[in-house]
N, C-alpha and C positions, 0 to 999 in steps of 0.2 A: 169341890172336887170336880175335876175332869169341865172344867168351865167353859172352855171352847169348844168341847162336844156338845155341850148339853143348849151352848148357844144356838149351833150349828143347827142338833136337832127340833130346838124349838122352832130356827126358823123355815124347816122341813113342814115341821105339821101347818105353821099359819099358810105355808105355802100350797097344800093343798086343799083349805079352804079358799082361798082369793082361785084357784083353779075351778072351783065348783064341784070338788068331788068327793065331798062330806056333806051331810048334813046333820046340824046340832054337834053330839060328840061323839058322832059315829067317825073307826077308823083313828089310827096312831101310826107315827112314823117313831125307829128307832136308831140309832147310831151305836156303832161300837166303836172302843180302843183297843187295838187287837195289842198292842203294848204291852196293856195294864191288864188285859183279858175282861174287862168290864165295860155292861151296855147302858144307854141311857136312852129311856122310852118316855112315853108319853102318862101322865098319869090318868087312871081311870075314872072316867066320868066329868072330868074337868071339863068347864065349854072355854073353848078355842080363845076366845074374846077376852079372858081375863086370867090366861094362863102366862105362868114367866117360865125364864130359867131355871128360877130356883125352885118353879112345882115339877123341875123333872124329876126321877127317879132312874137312878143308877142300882143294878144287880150284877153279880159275878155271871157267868153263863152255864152254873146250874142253880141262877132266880133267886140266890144269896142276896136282900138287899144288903151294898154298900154305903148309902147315903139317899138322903129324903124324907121327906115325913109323909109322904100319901102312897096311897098301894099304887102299884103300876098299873100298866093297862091290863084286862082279863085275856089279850093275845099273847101275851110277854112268852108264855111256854113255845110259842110257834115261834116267833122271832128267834130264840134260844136256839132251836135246834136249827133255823137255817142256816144262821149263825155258826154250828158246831160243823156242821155236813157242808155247807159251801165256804171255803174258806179265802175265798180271794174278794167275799163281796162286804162294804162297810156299812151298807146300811137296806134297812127295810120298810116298805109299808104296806098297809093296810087300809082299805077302802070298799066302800058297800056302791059304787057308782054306778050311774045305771045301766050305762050297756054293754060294760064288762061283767056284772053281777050279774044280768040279763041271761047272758050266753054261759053262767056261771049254772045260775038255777037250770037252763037246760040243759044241765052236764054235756056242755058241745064243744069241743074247742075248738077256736079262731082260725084258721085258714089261711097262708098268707095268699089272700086275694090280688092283692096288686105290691105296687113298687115302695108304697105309702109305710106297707108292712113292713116288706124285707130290708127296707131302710136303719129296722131297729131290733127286728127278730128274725133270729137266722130257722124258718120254719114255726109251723103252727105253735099257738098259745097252745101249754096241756090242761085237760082238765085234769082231776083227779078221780081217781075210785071211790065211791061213797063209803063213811065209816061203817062199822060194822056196829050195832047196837051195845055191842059190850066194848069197842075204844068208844062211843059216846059216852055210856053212862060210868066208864071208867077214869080216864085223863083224855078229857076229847079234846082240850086248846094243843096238847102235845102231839097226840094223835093226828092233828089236821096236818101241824109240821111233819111226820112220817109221810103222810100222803104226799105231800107236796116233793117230797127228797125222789120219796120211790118213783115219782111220773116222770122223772127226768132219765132214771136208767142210769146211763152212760154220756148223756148231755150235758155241753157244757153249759153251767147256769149263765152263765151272763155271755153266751151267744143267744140266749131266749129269757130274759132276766123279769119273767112275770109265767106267775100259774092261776089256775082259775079252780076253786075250789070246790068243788059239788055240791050246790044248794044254798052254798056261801055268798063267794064273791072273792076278789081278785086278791092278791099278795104281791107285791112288786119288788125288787130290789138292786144294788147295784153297788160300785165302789165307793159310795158316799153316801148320806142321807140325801144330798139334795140330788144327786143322781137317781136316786130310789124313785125320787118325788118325780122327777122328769121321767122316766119310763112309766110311770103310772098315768100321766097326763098324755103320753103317746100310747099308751095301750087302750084306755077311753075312747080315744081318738080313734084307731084301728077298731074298735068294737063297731064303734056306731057307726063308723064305712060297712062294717060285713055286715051290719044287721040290713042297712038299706042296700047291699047288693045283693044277698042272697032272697030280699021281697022284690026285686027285680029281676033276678035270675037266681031262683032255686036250685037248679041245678050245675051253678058254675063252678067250676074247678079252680085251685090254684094255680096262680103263675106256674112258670118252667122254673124247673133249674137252675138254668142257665140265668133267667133272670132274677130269680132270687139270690144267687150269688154276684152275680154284677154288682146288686143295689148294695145289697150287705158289704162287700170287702170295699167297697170303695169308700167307704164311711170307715170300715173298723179292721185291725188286725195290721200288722207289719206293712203291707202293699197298701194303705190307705191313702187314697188323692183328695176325698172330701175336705173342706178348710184349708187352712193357712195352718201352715208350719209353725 
């Protein structure tokens, strides 16, 4: 079932170990077929090193498995709902990394400090709101994806296509799995700039405007120059 997805997102997840941004079996990357309305995730607990294809795990998107034999990942609920709320994006992940998790545990969000940033996000990472004690001890994996929906508002997700989850760590996503995996690897990136800019100047500000827009549409949206045609 769905074999080209499930390729696709297998080679999502090896991808974000060979980046450095797991460790052990922390962290899942997941793909949808918005077709078929079915996701294909990482299964739980498995180490990275002797996972295939065939240990992924396909669920409908209310967590129906369709096919597999191992449970999915214990994030599957969050995926699901960004999934259901952001509807133009095909894939997502999930990472404990450290200087996005960093800025994570201190419910801060990111800044776009320079040009590095606005390159890939259009305006600051959000954090989220912490859960309240009853979404924890109630449905907290679903819970975490509500937070994550609510911080955006009226944002478009994949003008800012990563959130930072309060006490968590990061969630990534984008039009593909391996898109996912690439904004996770530049949001990493962006973290561990702000952490050593704001220990060299605490009190810096982000970029203008002006600059944050230059960097950004020149890379993305209809008016785009960045690349080759």
């Amino acid at each position: 079932m769905l074999k080209e997805l499930r390729e696709q997102v297998l080679e999502a997840n090896l991808e974000v170990v060979r980046r450095g941004l797991v460790l052990y079996t922390f962290g899942n990357v997941s793909g949808i077929s918005r077709k078929d309305g079915l996701v294909a995730i990482k299964p739980s607990g498995v180490p990275y090193e002797r996972m295939t294809a065939d240990d992924l795990v396909i669920t409908d998107l209310e967590g129906k498995k369709a096919w597999g034999d191992l449970r999915p990942s214990s994030d599957l609920a969050t995926h699901l709902h960004l999934y259901r709320s952001f509807q133009e994006i095909g894939g997502v992940v999930h990472t404990h990394s450290e200087f996005a998790t960093s800025w994570a545990q201190a419910k801060r969000p990111i800044p776009p400090f320079g040009t590095t940033h606005a390159d890939y996000f259009y305006g600051p990472i959000p954090v989220t709101r912490e859960l309240t004690a009853e979404e924890i001890q109630d449905d907290y994996v679903h819970a975490t994806g509500v937070a994550i929906v609510e911080c955006f508002g009226n944002r478009d997700p994949l003008e800012t296509p990563a959130a930072l989850v309060a006490d968590h760590g990061p969630f990534c996503w984008g039009r593909s799995p391996e898109d996912a995996v690439h904004n996770a690897v530049v949001l990493e990136a962006v973290a561990r700039m702000a952490t050593y800019t704001v220990g060299l100047k605490p009190k810096k500000t982000g970029v203008s405007q002006t600059l944050l827009d230059k960097h950004y549409f020149r890379k993305h949206g209809k008016t785009a120059t960045y690349g080759q045609s």
